[in-house]
MOPAC internal coordinates of N, CA, C and O (Angstrom, degrees):
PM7 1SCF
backbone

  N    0.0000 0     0.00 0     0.00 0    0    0    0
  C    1.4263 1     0.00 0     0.00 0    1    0    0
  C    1.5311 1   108.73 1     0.00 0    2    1    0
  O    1.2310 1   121.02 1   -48.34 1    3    2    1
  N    1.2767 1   115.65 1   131.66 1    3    2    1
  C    1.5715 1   113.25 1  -162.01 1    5    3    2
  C    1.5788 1    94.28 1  -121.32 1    6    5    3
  O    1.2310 1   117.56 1   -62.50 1    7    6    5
  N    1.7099 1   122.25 1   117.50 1    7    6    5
  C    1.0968 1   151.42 1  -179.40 1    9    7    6
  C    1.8732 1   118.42 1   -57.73 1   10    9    7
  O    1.2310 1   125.36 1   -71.94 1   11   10    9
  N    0.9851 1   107.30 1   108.06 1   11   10    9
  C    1.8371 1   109.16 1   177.62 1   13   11   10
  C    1.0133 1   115.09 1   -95.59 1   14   13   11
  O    1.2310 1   109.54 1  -126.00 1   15   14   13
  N    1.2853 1   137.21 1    54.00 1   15   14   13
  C    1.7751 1   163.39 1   177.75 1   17   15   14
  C    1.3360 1    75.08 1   -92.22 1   18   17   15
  O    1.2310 1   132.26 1   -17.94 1   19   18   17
  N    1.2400 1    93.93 1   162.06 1   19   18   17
  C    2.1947 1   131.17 1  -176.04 1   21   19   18
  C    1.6402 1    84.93 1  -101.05 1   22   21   19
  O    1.2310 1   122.74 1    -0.84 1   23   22   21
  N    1.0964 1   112.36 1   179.16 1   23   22   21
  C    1.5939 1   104.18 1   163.41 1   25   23   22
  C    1.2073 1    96.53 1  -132.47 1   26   25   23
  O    1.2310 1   117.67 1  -127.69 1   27   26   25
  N    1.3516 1   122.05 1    52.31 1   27   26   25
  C    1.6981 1   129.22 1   170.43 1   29   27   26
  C    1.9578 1   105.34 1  -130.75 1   30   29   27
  O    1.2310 1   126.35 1   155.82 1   31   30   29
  N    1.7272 1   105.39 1   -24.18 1   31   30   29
  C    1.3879 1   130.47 1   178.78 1   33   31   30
  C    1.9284 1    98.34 1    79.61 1   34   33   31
  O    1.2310 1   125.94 1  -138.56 1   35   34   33
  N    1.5592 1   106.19 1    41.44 1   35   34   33
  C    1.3105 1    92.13 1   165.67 1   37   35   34
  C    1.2558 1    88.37 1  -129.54 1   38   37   35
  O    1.2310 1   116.70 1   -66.23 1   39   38   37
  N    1.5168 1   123.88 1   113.77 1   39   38   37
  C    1.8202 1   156.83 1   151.98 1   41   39   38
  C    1.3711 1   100.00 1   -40.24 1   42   41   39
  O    1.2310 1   132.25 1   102.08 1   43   42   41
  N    1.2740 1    93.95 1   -77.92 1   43   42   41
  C    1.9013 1   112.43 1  -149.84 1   45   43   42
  C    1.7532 1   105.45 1  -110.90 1   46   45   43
  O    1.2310 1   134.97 1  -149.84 1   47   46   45
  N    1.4510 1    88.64 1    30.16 1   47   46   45
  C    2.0361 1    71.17 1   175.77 1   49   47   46
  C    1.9550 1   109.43 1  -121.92 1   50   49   47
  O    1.2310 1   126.89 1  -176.45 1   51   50   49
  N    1.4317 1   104.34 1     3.55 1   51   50   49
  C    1.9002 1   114.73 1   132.01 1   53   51   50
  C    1.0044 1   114.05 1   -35.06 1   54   53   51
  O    1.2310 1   124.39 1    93.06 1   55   54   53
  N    1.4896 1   109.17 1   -86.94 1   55   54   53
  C    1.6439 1   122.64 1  -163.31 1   57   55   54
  C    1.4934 1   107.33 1   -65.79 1   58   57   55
  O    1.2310 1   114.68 1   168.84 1   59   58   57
  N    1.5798 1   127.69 1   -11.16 1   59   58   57
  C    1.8704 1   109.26 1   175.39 1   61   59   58
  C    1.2298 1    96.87 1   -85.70 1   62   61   59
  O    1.2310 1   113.94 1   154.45 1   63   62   61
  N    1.4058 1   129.08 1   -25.55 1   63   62   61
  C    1.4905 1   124.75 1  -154.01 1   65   63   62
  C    1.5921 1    96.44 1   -91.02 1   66   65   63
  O    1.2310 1   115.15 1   154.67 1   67   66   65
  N    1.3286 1   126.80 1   -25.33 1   67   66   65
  C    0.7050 1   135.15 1   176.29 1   69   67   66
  C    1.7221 1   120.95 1   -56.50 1   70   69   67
  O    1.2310 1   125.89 1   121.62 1   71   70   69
  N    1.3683 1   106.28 1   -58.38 1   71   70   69
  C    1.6068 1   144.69 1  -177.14 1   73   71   70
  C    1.6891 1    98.90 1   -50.55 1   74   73   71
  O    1.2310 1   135.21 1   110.37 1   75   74   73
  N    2.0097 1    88.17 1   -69.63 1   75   74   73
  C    1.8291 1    69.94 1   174.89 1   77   75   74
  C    1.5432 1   119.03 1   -95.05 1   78   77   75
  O    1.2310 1   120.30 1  -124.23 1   79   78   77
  N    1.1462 1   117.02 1    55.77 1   79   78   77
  C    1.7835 1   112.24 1   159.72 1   81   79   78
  C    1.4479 1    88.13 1  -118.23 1   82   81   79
  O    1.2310 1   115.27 1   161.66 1   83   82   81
  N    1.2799 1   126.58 1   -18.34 1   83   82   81
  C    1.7445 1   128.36 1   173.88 1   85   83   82
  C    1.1738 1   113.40 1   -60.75 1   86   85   83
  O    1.2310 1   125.99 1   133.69 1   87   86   85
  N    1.7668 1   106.09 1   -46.31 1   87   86   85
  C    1.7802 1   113.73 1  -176.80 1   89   87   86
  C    1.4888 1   115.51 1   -97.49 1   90   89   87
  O    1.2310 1   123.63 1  -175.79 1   91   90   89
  N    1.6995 1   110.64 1     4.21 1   91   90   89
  C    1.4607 1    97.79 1   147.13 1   93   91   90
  C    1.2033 1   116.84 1  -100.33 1   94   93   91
  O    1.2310 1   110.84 1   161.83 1   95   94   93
  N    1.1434 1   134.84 1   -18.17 1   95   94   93
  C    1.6321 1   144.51 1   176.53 1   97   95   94
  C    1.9070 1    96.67 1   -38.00 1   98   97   95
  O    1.2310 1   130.41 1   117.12 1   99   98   97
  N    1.3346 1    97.52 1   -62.88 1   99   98   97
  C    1.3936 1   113.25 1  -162.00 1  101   99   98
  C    1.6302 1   126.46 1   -79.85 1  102  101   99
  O    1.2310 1   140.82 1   158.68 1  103  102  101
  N    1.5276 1    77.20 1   -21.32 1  103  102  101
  C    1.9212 1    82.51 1   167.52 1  105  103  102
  C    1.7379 1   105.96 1   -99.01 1  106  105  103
  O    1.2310 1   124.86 1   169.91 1  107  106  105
  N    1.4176 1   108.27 1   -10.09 1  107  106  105
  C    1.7314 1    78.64 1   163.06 1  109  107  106
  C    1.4686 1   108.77 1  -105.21 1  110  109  107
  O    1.2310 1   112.32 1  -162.92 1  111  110  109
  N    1.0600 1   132.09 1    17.08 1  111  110  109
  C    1.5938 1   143.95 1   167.08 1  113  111  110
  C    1.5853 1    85.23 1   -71.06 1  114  113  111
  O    1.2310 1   125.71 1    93.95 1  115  114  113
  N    1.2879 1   106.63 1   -86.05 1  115  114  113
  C    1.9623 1   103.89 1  -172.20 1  117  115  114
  C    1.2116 1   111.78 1   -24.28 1  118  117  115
  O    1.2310 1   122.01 1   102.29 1  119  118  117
  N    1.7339 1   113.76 1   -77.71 1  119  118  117
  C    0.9504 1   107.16 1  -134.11 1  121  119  118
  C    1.9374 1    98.10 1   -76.25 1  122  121  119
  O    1.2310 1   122.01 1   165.41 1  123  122  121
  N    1.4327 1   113.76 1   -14.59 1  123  122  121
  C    1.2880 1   116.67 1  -171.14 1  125  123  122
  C    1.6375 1   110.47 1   -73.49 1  126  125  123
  O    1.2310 1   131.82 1   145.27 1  127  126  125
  N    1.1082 1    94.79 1   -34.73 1  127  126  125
  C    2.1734 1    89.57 1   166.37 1  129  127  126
  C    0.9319 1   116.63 1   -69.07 1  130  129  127
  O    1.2310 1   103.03 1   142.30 1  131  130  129
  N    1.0811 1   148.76 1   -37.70 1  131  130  129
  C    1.3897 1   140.94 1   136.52 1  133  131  130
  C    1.5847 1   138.57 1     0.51 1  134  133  131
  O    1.2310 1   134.24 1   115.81 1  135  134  133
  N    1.7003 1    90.07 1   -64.19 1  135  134  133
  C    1.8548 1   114.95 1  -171.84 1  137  135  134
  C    1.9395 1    73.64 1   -76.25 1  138  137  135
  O    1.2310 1   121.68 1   109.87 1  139  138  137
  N    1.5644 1   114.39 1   -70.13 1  139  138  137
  C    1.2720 1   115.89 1  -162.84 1  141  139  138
  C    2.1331 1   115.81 1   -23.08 1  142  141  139
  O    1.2310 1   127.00 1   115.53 1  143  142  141
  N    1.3916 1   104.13 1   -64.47 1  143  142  141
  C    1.6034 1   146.53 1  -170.24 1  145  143  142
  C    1.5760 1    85.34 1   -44.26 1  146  145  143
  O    1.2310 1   124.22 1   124.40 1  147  146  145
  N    1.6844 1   109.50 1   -55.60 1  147  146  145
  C    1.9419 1    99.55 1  -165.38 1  149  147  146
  C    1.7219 1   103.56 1   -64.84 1  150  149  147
  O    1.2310 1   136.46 1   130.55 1  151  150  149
  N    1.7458 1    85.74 1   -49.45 1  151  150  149
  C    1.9347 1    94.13 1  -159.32 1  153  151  150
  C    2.0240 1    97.87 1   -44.55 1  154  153  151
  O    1.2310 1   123.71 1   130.87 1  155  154  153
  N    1.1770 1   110.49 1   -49.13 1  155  154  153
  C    1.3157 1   117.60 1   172.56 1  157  155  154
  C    1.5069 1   132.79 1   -33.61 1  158  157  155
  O    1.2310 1   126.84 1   129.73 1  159  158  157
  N    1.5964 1   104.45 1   -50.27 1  159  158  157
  C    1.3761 1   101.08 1   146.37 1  161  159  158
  C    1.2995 1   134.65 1   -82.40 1  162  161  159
  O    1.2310 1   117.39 1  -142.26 1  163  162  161
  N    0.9684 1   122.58 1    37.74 1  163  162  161
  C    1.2081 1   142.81 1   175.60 1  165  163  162
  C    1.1548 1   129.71 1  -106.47 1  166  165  163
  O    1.2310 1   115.25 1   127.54 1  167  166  165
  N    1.0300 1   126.61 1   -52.46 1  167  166  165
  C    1.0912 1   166.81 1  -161.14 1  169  167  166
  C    1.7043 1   104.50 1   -93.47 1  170  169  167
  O    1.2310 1   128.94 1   154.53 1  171  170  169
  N    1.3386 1   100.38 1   -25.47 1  171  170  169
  C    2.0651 1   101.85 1  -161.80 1  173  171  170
  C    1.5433 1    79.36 1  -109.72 1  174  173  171
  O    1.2310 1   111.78 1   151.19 1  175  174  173
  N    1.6303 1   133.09 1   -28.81 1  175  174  173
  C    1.5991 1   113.41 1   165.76 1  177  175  174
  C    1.0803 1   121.86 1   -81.02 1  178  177  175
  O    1.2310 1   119.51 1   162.68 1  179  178  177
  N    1.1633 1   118.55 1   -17.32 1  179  178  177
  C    1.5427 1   118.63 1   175.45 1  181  179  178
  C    1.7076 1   106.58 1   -80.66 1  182  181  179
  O    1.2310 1   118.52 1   150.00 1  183  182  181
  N    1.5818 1   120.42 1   -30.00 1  183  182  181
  C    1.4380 1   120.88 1   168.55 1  185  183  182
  C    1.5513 1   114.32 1   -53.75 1  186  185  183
  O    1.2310 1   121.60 1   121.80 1  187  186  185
  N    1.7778 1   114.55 1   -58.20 1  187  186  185
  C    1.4840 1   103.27 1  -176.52 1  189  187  186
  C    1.4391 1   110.48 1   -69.49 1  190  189  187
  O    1.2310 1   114.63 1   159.21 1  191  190  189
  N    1.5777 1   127.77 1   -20.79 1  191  190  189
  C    1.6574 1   126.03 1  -169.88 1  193  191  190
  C    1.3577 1    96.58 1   -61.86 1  194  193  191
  O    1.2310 1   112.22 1   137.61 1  195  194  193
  N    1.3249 1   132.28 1   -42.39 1  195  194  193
  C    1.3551 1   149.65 1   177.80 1  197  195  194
  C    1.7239 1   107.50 1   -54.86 1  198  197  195
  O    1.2310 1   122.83 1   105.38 1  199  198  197
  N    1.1997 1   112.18 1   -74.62 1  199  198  197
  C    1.7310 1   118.01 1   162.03 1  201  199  198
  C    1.5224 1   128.13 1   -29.32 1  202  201  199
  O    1.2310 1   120.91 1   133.00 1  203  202  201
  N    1.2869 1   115.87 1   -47.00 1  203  202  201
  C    1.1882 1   129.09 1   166.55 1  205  203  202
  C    1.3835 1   113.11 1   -64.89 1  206  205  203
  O    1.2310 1   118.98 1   129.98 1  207  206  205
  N    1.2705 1   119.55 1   -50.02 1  207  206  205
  C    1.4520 1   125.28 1  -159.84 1  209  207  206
  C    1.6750 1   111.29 1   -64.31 1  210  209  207
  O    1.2310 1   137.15 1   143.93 1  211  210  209
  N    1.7124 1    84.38 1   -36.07 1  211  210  209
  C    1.9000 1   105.01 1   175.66 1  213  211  210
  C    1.3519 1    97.76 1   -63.76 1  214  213  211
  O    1.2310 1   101.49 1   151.30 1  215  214  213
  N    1.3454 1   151.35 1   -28.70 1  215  214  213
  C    1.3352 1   137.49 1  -154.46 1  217  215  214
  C    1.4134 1   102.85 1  -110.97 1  218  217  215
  O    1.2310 1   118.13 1   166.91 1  219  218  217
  N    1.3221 1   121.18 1   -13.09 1  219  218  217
  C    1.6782 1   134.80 1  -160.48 1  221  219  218
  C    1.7178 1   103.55 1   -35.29 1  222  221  219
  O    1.2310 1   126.52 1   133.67 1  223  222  221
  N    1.5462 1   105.07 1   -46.33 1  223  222  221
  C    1.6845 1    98.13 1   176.23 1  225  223  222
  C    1.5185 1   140.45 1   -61.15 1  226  225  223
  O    1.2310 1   124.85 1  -179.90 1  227  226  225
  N    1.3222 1   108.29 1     0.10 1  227  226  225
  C    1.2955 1   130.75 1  -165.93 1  229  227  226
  C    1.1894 1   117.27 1  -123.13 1  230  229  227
  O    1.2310 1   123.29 1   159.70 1  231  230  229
  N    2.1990 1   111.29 1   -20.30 1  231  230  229
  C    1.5262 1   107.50 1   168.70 1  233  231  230
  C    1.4655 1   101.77 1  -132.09 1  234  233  231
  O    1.2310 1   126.79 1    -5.56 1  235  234  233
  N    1.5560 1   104.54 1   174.44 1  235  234  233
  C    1.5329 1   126.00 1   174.58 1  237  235  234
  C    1.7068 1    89.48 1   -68.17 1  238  237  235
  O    1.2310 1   140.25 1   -13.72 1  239  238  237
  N    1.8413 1    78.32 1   166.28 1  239  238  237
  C    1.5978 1    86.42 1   166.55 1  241  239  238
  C    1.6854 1   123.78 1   -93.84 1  242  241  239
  O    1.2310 1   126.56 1  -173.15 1  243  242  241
  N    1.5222 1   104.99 1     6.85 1  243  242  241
  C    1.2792 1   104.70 1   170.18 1  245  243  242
  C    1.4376 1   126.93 1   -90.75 1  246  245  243
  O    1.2310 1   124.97 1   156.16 1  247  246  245
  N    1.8177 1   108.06 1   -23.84 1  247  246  245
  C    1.4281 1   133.68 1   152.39 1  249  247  246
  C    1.5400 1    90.21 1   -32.72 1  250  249  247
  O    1.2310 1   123.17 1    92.78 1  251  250  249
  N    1.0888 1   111.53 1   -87.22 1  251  250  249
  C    1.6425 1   138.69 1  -164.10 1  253  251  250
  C    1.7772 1   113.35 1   -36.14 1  254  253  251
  O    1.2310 1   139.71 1   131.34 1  255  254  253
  N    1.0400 1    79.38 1   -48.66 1  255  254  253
  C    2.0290 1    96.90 1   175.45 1  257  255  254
  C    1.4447 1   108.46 1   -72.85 1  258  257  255
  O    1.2310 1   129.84 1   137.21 1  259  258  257
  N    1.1048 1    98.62 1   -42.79 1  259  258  257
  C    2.1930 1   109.54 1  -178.81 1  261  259  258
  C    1.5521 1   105.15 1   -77.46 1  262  261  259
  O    1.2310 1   114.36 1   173.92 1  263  262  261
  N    1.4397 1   128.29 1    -6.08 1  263  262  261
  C    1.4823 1   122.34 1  -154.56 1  265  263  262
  C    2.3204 1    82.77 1  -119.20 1  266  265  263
  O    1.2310 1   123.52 1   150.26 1  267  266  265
  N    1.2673 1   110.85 1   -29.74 1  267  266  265
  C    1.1563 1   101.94 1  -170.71 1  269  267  266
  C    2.0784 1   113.44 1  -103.24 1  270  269  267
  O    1.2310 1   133.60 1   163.32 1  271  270  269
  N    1.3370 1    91.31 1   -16.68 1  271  270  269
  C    1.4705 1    93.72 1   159.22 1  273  271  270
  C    1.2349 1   109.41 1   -72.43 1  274  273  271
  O    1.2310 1   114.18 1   125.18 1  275  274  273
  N    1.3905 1   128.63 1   -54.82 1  275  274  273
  C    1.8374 1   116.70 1  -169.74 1  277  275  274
  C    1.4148 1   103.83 1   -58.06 1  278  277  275
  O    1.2310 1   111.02 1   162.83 1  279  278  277
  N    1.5964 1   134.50 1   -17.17 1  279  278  277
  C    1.3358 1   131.66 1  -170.47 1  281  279  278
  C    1.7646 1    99.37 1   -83.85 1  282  281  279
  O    1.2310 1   125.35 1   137.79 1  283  282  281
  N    1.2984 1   107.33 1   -42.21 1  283  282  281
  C    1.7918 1   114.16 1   171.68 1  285  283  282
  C    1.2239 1   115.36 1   -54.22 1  286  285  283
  O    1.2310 1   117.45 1   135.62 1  287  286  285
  N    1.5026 1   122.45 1   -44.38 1  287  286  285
  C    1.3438 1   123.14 1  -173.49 1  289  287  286
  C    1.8021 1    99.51 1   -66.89 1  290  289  287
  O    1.2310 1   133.48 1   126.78 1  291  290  289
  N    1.3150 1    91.56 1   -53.22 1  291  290  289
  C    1.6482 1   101.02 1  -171.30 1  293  291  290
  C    1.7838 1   123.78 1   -61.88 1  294  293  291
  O    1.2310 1   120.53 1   161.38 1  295  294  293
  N    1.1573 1   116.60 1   -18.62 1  295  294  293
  C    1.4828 1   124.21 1   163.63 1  297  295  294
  C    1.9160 1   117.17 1  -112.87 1  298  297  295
  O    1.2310 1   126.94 1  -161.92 1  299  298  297
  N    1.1995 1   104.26 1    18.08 1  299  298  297
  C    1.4703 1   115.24 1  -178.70 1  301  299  298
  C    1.0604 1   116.96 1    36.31 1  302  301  299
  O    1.2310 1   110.98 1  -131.34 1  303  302  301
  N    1.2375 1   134.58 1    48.66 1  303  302  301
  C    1.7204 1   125.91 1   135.54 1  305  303  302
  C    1.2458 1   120.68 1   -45.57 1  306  305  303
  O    1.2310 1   118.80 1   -72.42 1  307  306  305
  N    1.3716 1   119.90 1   107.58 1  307  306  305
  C    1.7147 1   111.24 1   155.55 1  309  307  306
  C    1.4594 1   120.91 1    -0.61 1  310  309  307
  O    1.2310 1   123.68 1   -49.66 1  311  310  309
  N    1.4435 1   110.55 1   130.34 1  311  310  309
  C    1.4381 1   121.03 1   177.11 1  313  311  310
  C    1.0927 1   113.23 1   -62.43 1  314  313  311
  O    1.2310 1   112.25 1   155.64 1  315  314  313
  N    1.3344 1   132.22 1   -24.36 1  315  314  313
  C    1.5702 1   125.82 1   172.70 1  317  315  314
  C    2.0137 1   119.05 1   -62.36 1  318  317  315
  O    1.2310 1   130.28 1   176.95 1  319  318  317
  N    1.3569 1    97.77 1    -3.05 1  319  318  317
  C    1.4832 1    97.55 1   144.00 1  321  319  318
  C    1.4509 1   165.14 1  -113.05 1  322  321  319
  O    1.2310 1   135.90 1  -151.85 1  323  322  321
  N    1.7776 1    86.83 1    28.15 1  323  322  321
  C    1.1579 1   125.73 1  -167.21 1  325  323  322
  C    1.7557 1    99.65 1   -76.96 1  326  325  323
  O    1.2310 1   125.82 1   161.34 1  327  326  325
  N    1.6071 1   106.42 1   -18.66 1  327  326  325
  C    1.5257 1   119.79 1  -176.67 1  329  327  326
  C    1.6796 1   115.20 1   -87.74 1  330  329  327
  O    1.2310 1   124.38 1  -107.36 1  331  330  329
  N    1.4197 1   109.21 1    72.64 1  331  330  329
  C    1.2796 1   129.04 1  -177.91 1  333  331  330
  C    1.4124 1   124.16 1   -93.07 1  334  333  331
  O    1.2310 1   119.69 1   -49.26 1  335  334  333
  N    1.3666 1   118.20 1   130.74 1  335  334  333
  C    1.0826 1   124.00 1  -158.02 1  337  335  334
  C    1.7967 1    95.97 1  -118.69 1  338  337  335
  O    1.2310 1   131.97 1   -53.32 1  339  338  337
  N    1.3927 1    94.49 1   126.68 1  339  338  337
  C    1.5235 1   113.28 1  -168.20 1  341  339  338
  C    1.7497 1   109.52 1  -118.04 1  342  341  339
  O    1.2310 1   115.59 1   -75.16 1  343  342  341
  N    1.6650 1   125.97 1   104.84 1  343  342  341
  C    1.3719 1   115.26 1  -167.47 1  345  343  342
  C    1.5180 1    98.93 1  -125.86 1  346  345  343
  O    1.2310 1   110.78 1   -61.12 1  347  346  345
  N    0.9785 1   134.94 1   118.88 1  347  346  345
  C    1.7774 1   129.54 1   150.31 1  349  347  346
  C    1.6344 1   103.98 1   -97.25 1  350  349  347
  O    1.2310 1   129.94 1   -31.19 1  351  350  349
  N    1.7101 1    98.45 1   148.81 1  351  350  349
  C    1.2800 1   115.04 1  -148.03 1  353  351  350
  C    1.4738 1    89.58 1  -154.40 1  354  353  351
  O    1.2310 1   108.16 1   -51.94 1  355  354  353
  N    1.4319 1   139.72 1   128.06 1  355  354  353
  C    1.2800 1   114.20 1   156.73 1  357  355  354
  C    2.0129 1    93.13 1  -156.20 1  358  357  355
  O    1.2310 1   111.33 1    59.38 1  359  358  357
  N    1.1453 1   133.93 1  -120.62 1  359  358  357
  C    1.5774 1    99.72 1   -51.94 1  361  359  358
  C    1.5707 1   109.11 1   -61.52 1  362  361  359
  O    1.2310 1   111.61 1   -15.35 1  363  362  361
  N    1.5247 1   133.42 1   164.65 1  363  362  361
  C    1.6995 1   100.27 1   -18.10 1  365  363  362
  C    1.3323 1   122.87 1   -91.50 1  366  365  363
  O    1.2310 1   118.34 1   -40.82 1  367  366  365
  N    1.3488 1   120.76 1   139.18 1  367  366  365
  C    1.4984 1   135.64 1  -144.73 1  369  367  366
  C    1.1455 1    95.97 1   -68.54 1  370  369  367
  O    1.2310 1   122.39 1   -32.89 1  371  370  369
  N    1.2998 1   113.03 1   147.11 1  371  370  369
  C    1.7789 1   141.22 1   165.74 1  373  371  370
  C    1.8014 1   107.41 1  -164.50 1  374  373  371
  O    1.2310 1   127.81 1    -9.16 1  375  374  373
  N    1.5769 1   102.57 1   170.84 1  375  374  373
  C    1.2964 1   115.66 1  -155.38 1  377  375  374
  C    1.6303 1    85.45 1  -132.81 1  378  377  375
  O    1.2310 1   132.39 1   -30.83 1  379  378  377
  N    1.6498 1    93.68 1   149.17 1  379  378  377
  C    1.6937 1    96.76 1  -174.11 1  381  379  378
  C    1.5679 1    95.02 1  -133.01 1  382  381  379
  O    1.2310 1   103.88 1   -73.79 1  383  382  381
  N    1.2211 1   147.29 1   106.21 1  383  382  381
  C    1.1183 1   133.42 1   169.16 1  385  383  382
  C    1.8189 1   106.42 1  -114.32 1  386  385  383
  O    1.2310 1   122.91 1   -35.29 1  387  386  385
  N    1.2240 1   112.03 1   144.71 1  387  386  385
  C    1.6013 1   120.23 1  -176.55 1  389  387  386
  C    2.0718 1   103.15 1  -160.54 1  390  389  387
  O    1.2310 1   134.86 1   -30.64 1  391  390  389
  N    0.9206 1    88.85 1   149.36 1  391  390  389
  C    1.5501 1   119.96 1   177.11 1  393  391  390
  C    1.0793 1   134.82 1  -141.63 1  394  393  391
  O    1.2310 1   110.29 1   -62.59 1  395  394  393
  N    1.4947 1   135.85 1   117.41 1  395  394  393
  C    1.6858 1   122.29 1  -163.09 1  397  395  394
  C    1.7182 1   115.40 1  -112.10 1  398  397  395
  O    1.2310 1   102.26 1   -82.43 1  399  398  397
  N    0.9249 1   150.06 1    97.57 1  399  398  397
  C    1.4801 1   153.24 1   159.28 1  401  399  398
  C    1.5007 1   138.07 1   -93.46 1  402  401  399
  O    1.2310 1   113.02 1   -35.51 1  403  402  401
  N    0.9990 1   130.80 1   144.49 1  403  402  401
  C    1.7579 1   121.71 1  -166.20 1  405  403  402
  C    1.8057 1    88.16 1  -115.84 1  406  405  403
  O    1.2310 1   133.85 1   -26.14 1  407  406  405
  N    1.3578 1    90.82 1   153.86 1  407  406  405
  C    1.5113 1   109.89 1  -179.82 1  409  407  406
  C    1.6574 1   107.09 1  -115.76 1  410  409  407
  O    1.2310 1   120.66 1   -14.60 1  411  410  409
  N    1.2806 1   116.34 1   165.40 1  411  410  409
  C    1.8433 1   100.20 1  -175.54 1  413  411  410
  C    1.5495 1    94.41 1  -118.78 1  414  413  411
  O    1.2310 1   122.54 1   -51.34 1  415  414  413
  N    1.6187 1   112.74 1   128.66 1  415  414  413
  C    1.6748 1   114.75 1  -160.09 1  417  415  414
  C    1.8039 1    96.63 1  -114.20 1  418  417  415
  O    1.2310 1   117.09 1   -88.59 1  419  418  417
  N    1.5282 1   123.14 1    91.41 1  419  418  417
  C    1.6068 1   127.79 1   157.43 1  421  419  418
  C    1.1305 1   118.43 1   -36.52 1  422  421  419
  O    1.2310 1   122.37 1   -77.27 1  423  422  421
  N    1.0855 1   113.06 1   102.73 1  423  422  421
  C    1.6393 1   112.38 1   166.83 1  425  423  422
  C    1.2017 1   119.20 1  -127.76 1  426  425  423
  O    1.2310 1   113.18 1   -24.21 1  427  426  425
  N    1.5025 1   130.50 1   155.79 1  427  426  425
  C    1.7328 1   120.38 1   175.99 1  429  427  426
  C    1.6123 1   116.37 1   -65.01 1  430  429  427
  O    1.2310 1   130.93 1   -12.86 1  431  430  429
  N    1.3240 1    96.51 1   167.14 1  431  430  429
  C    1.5583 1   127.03 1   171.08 1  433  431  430
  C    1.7935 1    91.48 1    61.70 1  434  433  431
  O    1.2310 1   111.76 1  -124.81 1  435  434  433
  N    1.2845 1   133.14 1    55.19 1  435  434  433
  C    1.2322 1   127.96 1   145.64 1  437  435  434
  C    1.5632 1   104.93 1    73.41 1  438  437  435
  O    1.2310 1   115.48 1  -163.58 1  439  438  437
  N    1.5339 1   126.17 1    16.42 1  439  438  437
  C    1.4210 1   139.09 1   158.06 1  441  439  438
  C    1.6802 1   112.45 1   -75.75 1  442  441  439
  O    1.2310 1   114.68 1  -137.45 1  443  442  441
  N    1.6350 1   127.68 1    42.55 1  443  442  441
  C    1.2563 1   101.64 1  -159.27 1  445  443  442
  C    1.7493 1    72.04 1   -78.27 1  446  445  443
  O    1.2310 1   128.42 1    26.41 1  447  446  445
  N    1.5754 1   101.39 1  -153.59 1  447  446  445
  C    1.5151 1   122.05 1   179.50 1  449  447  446
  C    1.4795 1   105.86 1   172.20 1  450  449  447
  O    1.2310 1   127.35 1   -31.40 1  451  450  449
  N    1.5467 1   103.46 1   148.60 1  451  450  449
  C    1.7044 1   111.39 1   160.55 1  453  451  450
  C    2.1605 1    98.87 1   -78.66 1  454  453  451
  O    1.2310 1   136.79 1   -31.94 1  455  454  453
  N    1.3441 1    85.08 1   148.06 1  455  454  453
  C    1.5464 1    79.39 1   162.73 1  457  455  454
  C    2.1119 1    98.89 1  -138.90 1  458  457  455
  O    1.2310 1   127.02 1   -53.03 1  459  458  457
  N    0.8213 1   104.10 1   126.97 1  459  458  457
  C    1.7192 1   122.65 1  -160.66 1  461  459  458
  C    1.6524 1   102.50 1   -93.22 1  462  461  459
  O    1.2310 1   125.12 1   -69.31 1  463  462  461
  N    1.3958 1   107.76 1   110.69 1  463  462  461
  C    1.6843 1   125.84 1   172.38 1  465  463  462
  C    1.3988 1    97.95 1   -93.13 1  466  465  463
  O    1.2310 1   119.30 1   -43.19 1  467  466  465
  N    1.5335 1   118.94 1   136.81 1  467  466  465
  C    1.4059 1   143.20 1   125.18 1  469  467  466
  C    1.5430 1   151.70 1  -110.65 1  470  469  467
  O    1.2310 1   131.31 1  -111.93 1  471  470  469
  N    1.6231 1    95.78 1    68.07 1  471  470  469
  C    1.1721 1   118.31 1  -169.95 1  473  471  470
  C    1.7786 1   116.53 1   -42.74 1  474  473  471
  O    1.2310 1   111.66 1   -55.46 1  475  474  473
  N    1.1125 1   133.32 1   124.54 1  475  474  473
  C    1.0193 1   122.50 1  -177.26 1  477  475  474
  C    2.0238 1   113.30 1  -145.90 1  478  477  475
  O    1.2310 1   123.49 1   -66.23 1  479  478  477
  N    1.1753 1   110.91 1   113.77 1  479  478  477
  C    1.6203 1    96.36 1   178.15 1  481  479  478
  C    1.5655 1   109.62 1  -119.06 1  482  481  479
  O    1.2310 1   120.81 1   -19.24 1  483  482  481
  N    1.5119 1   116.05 1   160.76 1  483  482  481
  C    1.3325 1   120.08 1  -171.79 1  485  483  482
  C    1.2726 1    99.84 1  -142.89 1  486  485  483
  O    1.2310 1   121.57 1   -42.22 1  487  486  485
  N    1.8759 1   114.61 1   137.78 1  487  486  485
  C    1.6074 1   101.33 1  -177.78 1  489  487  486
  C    1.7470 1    82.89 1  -164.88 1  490  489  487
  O    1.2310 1   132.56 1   -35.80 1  491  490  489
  N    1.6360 1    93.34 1   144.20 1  491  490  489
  C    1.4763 1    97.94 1   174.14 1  493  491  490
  C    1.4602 1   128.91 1   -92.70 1  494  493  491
  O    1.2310 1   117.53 1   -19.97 1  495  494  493
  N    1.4584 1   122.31 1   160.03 1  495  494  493
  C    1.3204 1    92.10 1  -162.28 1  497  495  494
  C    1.9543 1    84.33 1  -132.17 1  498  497  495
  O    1.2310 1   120.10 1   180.00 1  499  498  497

């Protein structure tokens, strides 16, 4: 009969070490799509605020306001950034548009938190 002992006498301490690199694997998978999911919208309003701003010479600022709300609705940022602030300023001319909103970020052990974006782009035209 041929014996499956470690020859250190640790059996089962593979499979714990194993277990929890499994149950951290997966809790920063969760909780990291999450952090990932906000920064993302973030990042995709601050992309069209940017888009718009490049075109500013060619539209109103209500064009501009109507072209970056349907992008808010459409990547779900909180409605509290529907409160956009639209300035042309020159010479020499440029466009300043910015908006500020907090997102609510789940995290374990009772760390949730708001974490507060103020997207803001400036470009001359």
């Amino acid at each position: 009969m041929v014996s499956r002992r470690s020859p250190h006498g640790r059996s089962g301490a593979s499979k714990v070490g194993c277990l929890v690199t499994l149950v951290l694997f997966v809790g920063t998978l969760y909780y990291g799509t999450g952090v990932g999911r906000i920064y993302w919208r973030y990042y995709a309003l601050t992309d069209a605020m940017e888009t718009e701003a490049r075109f500013a010479s060619t539209r109103s600022d209500q064009a501009i306001q109507r072209n970056i709300l349907d992008k808010i609705d459409e990547i779900g940022v909180p409605v509290e950034a529907k409160r956009l602030a639209i300035r042309r300023v020159g010479p020499p001319y440029r466009i300043v548009i910015r908006t500020e909103y907090r997102e609510f970020l789940n995290l374990p052990f009772q760390q949730s938190r708001y974490l507060i974006f103020r997207p803001m782009v400036e470009s001359r035209f």
